[in-house]
ZADO-1210 file (C-alpha; in nm, 4 decimals, padded with zeros to 6 digits):
<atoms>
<atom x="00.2466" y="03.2517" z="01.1105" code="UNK" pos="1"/>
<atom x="00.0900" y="02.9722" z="00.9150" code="UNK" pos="2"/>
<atom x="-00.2632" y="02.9219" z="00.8436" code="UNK" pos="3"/>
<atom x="-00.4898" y="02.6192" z="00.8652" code="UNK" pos="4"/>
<atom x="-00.6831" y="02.5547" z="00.5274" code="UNK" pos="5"/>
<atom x="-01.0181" y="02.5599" z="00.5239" code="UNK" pos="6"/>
<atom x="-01.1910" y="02.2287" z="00.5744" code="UNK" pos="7"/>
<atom x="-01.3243" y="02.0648" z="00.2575" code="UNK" pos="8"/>
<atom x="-01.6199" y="02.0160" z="00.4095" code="UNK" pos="9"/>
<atom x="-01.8328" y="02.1526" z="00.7028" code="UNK" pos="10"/>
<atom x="-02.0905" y="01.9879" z="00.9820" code="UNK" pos="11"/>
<atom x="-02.4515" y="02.0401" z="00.8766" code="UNK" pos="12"/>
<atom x="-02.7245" y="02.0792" z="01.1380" code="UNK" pos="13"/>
<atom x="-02.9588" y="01.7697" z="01.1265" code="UNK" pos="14"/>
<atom x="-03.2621" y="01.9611" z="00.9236" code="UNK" pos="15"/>
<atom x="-03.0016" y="02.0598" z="00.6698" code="UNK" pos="16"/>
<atom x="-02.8592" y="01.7056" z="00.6333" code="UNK" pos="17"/>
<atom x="-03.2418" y="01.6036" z="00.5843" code="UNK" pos="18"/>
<atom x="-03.2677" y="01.8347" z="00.3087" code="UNK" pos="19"/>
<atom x="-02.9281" y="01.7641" z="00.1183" code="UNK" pos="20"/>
<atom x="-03.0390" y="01.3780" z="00.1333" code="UNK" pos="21"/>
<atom x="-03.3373" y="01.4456" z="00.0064" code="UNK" pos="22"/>
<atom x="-03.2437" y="01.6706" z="-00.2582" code="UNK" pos="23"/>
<atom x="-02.9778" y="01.4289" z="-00.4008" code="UNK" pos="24"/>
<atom x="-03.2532" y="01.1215" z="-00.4009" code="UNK" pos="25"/>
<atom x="-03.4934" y="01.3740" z="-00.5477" code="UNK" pos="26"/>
<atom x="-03.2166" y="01.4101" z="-00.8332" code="UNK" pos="27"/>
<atom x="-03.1544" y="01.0693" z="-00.8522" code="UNK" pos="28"/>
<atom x="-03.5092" y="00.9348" z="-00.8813" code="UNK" pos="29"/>
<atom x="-03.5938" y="01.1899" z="-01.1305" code="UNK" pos="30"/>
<atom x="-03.3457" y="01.0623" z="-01.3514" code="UNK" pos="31"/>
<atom x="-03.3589" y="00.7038" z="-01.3425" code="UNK" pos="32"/>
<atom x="-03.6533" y="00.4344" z="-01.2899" code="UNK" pos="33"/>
<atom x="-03.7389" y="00.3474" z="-00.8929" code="UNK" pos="34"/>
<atom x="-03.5704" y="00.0392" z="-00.9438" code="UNK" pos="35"/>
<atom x="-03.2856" y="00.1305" z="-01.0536" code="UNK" pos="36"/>
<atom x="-03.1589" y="00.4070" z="-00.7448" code="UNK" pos="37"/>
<atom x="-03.0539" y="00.2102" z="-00.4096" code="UNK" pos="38"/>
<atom x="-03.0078" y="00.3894" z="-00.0703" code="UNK" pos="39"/>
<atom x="-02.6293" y="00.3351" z="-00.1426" code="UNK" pos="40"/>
<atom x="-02.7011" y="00.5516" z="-00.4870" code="UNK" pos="41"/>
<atom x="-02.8242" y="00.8090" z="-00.2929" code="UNK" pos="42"/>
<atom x="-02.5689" y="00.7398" z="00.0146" code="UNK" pos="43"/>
<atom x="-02.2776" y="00.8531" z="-00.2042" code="UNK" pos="44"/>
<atom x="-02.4535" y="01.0876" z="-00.3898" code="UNK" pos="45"/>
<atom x="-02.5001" y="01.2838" z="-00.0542" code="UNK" pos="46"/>
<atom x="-02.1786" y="01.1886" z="00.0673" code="UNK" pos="47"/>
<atom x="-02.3499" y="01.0534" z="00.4472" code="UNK" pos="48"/>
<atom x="-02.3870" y="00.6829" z="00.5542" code="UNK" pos="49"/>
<atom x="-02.6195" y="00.4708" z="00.4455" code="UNK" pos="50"/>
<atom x="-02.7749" y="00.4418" z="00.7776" code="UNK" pos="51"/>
<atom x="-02.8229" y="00.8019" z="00.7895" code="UNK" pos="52"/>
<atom x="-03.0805" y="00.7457" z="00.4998" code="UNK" pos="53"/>
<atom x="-03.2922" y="00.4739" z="00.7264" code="UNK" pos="54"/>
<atom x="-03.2419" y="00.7139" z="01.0208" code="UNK" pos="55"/>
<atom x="-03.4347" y="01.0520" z="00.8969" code="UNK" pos="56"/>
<atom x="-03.6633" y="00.8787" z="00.6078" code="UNK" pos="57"/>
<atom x="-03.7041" y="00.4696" z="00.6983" code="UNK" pos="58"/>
<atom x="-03.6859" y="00.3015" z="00.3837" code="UNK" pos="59"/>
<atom x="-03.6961" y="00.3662" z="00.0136" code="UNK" pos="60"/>
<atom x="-03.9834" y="00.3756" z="-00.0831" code="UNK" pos="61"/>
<atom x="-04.0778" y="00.5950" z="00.2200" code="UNK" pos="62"/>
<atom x="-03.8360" y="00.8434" z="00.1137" code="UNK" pos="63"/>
<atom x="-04.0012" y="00.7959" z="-00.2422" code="UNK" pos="64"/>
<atom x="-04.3246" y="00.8756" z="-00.1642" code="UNK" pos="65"/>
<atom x="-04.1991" y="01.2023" z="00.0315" code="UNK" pos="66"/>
<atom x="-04.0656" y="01.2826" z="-00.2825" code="UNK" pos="67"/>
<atom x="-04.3885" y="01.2362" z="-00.3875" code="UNK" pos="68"/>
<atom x="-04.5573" y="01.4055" z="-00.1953" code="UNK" pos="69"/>
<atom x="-04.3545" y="01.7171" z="-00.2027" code="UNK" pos="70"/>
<atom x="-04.3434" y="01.7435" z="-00.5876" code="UNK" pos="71"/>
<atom x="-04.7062" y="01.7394" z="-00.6127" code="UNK" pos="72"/>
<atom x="-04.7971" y="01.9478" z="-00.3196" code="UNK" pos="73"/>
<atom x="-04.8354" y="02.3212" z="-00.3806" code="UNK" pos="74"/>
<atom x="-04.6633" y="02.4566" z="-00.0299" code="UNK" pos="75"/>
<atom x="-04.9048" y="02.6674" z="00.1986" code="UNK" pos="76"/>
<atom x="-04.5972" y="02.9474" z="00.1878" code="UNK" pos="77"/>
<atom x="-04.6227" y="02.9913" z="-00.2025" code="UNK" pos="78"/>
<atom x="-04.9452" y="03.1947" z="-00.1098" code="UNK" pos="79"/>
<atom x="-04.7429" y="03.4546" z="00.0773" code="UNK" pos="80"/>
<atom x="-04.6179" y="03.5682" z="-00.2855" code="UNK" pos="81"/>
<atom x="-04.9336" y="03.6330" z="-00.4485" code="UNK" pos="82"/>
<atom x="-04.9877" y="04.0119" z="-00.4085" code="UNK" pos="83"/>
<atom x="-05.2857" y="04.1864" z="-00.3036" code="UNK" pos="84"/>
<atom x="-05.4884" y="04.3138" z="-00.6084" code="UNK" pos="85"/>
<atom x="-05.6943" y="04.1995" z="-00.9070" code="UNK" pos="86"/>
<atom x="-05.7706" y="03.8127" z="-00.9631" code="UNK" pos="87"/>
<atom x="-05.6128" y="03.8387" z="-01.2757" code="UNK" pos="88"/>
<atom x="-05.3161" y="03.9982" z="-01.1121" code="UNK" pos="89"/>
<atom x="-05.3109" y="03.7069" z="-00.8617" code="UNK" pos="90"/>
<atom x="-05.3818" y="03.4024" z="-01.0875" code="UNK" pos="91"/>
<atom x="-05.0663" y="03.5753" z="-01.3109" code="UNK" pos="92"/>
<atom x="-04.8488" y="03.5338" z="-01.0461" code="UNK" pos="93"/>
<atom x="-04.9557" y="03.2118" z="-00.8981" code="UNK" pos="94"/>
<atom x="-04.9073" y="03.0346" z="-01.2092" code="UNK" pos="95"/>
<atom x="-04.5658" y="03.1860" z="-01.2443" code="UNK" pos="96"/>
<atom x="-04.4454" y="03.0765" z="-00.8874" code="UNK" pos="97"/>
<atom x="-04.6323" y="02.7191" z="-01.0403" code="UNK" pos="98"/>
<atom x="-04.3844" y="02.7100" z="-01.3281" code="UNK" pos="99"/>
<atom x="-04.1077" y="02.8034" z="-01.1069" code="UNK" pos="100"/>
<atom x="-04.1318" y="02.5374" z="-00.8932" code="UNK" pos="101"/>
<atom x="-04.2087" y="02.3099" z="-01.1712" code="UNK" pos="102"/>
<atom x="-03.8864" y="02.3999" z="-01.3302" code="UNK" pos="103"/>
<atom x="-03.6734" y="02.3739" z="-01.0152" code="UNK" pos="104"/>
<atom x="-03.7727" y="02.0012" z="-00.9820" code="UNK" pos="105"/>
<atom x="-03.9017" y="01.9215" z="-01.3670" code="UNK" pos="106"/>
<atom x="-03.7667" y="01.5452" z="-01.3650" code="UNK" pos="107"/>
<atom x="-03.8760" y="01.4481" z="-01.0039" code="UNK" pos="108"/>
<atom x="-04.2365" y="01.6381" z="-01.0813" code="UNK" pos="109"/>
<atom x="-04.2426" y="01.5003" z="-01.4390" code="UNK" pos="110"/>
<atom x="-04.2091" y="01.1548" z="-01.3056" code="UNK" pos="111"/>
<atom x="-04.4239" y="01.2086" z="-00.9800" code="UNK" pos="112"/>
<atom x="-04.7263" y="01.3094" z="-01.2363" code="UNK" pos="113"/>
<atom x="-04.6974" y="00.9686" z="-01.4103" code="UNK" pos="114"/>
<atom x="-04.5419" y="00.7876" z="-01.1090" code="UNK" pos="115"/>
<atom x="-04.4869" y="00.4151" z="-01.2646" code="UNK" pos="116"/>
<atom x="-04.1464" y="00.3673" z="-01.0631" code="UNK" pos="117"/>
<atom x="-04.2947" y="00.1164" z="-00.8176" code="UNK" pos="118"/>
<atom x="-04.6186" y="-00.0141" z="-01.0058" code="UNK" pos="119"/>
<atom x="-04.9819" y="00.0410" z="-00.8757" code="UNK" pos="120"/>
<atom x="-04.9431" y="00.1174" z="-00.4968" code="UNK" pos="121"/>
<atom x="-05.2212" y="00.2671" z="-00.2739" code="UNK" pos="122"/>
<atom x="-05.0144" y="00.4458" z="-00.1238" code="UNK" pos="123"/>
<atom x="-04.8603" y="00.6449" z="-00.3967" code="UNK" pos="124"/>
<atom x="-05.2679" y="00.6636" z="-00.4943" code="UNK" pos="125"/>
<atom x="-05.3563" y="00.8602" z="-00.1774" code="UNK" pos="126"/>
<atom x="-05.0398" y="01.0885" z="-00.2120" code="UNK" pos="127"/>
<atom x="-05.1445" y="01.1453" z="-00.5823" code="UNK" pos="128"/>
<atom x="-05.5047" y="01.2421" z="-00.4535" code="UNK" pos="129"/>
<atom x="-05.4031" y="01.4228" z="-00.1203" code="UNK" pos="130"/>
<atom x="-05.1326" y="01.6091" z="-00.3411" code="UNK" pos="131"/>
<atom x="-05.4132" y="01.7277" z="-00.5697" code="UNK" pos="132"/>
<atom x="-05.6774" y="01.8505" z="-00.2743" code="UNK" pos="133"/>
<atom x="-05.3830" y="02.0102" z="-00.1060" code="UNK" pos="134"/>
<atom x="-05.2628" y="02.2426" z="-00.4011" code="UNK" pos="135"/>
<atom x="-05.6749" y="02.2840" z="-00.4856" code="UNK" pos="136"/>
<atom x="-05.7046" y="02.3902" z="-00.1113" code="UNK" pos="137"/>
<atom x="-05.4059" y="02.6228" z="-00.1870" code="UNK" pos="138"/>
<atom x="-05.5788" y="02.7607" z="-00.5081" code="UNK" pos="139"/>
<atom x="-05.9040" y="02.8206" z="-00.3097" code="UNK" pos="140"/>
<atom x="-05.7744" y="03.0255" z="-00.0684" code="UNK" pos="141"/>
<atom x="-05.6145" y="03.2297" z="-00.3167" code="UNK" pos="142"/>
<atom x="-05.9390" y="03.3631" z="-00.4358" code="UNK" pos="143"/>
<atom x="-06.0641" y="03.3776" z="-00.0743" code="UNK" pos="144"/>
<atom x="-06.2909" y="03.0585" z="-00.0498" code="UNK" pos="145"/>
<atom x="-06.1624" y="02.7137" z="00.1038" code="UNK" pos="146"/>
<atom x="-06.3496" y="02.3734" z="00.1490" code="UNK" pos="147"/>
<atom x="-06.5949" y="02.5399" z="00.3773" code="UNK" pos="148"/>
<atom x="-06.6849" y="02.7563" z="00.2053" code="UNK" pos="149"/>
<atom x="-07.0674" y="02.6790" z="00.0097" code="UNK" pos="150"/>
<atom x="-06.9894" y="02.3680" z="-00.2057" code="UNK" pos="151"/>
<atom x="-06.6734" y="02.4182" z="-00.1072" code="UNK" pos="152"/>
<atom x="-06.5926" y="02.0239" z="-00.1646" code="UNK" pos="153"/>
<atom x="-06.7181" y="02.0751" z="-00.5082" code="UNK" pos="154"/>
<atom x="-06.4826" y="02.3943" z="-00.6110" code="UNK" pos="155"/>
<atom x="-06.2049" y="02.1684" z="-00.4665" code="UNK" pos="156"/>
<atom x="-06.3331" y="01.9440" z="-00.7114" code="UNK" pos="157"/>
<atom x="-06.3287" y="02.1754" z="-01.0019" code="UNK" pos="158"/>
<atom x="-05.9403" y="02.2780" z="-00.9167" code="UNK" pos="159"/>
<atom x="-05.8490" y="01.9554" z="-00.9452" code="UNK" pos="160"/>
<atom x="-05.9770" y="01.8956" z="-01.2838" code="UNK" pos="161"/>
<atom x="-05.7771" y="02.2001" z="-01.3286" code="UNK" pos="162"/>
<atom x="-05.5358" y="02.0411" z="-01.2061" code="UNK" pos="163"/>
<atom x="-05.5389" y="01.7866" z="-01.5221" code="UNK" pos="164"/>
<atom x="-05.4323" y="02.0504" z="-01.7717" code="UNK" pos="165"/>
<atom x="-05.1698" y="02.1616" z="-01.5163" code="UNK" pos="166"/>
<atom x="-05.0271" y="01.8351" z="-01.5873" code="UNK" pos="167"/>
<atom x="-05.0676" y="01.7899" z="-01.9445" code="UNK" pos="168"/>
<atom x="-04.9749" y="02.1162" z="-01.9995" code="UNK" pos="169"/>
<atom x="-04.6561" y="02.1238" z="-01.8486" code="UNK" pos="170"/>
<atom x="-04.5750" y="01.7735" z="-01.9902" code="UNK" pos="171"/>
<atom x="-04.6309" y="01.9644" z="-02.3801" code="UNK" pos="172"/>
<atom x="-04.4374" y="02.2335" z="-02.2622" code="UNK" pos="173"/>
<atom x="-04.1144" y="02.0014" z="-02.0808" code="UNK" pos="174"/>
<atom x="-04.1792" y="01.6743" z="-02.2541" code="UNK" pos="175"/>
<atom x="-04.2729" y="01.7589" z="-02.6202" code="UNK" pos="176"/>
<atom x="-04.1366" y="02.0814" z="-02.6888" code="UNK" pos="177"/>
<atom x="-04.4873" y="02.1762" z="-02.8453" code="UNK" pos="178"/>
<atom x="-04.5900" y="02.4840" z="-02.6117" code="UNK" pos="179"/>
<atom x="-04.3311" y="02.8038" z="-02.4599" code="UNK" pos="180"/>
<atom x="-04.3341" y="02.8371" z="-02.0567" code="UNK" pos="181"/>
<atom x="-04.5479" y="03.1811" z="-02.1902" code="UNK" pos="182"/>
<atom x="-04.7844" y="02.9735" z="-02.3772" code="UNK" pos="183"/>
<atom x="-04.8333" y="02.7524" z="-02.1210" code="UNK" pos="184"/>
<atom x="-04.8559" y="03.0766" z="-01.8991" code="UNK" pos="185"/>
<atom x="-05.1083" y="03.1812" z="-02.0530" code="UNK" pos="186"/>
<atom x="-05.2860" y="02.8833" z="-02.1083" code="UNK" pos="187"/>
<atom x="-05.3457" y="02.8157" z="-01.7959" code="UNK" pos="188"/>
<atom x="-05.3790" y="03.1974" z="-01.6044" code="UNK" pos="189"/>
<atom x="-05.6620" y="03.2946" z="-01.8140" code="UNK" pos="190"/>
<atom x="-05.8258" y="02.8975" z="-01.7660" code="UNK" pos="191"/>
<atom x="-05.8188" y="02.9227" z="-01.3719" code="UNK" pos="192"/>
<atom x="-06.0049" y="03.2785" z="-01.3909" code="UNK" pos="193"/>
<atom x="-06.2349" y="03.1881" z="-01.5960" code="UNK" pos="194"/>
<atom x="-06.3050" y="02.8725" z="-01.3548" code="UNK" pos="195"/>
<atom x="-06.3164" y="03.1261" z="-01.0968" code="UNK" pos="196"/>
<atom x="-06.4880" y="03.3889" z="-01.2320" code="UNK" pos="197"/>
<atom x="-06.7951" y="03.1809" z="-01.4553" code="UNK" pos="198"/>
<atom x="-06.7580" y="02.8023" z="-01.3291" code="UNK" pos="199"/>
<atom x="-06.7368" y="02.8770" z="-00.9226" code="UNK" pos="200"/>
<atom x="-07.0538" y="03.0608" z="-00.9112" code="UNK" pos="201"/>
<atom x="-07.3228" y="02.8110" z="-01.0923" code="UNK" pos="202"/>
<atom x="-07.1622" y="02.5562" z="-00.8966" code="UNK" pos="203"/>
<atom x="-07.1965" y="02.7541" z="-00.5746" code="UNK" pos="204"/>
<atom x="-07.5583" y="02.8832" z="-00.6874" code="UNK" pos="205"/>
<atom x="-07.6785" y="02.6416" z="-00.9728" code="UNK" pos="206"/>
<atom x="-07.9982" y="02.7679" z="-00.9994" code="UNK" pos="207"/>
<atom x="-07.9901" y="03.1467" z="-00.9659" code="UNK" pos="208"/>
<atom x="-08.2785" y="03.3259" z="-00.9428" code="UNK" pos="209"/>
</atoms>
């Protein structure tokens, strides 16, 4: 009795034919300048039609500034893996998952943070800015407060000048070589509790007493 082989390949389900097609652009565009990728790059690099590309993400540069967006967006389910506890406990382990998903995506998020692929572009300006509030909003609620909370627009505010060494931090660390992932670690853990623990309150009460 003989038996069929094993297909070489196997039908995805739509989502997970999003997600390969975006993973393989993601690749692509973190490796080489905007200009230089084409929907056919990233066609046979996901091994689908091209017309598959323009059917789940339009054109190129809307699938680039998803890319965008996604590599500078702290996702809301990262906070279901900060445990219960101390804030030092909880900053420790935020800024680990941070690194993590740095690392998983370092050449998309390492060009995303200085994103000159396609020039000045107000749109990539408002995903730069909306990326920013979003992970701030994400930091905020970490420690319990959000954007309504008292000055809440103003601790957002704060997180995203956090936000700043995030950035040049991790571009010392990947780029240069000149800081360890546990320098940078700890760089920026005990940073965001001091912001939380000495900055947040005189902005929240700047005249106590």
């Amino acid at each position: 009795m003989s038996i069929e082989p094993a297909p070489k390949w196997r039908r995805l389900e739509p989502d997970q034919r999003k997600e390969q097609i975006y993973a393989c652009a993601a690749r692509l565009f973190g490796a080489r300048p905007y200009s230089d990728v084409s929907t056919s790059d990233i066609a046979h690099e996901a091994g689908v039609a091209r017309g598959l590309i323009n059917h789940y993400f339009g054109t190129k540069r809307e699938l680039y500034l998803e890319i965008l967006r996604r590599a500078l967006t702290v996702p809301r389910l990262a906070l279901e893996g900060i445990p219960e506890g101390p804030l030092e406990l909880r900053v420790e382990v935020a800024i680990d998952l941070l690194l993590d998903m740095v690392c998983g995506q370092e050449k998309m998020w390492l060009a995303a943070i200085a994103p000159e692929g396609i020039g000045r572009d107000p749109e990539v300006d408002r995903i730069l800015v909306e990326g920013d509030r979003a992970s701030a909003d994400r930091v905020l609620a970490m420690v319990g407060l959000s954007r309504e909370s008292n000055h809440g627009e103003e601790l957002n505010a704060a997180v995203r000048a956090f936000a700043g060494m995030v950035k040049a931090a991790g571009r010392e660390w990947l780029v240069l070589g000149s800081l360890s992932r546990a320098q940078v670690h700890t760089l920026l853990s005990r940073s965001l509790v001091t912001l939380v623990r000495e900055v947040f309150p005189t902005i929240q009460d700047p005249h106590p007493g």
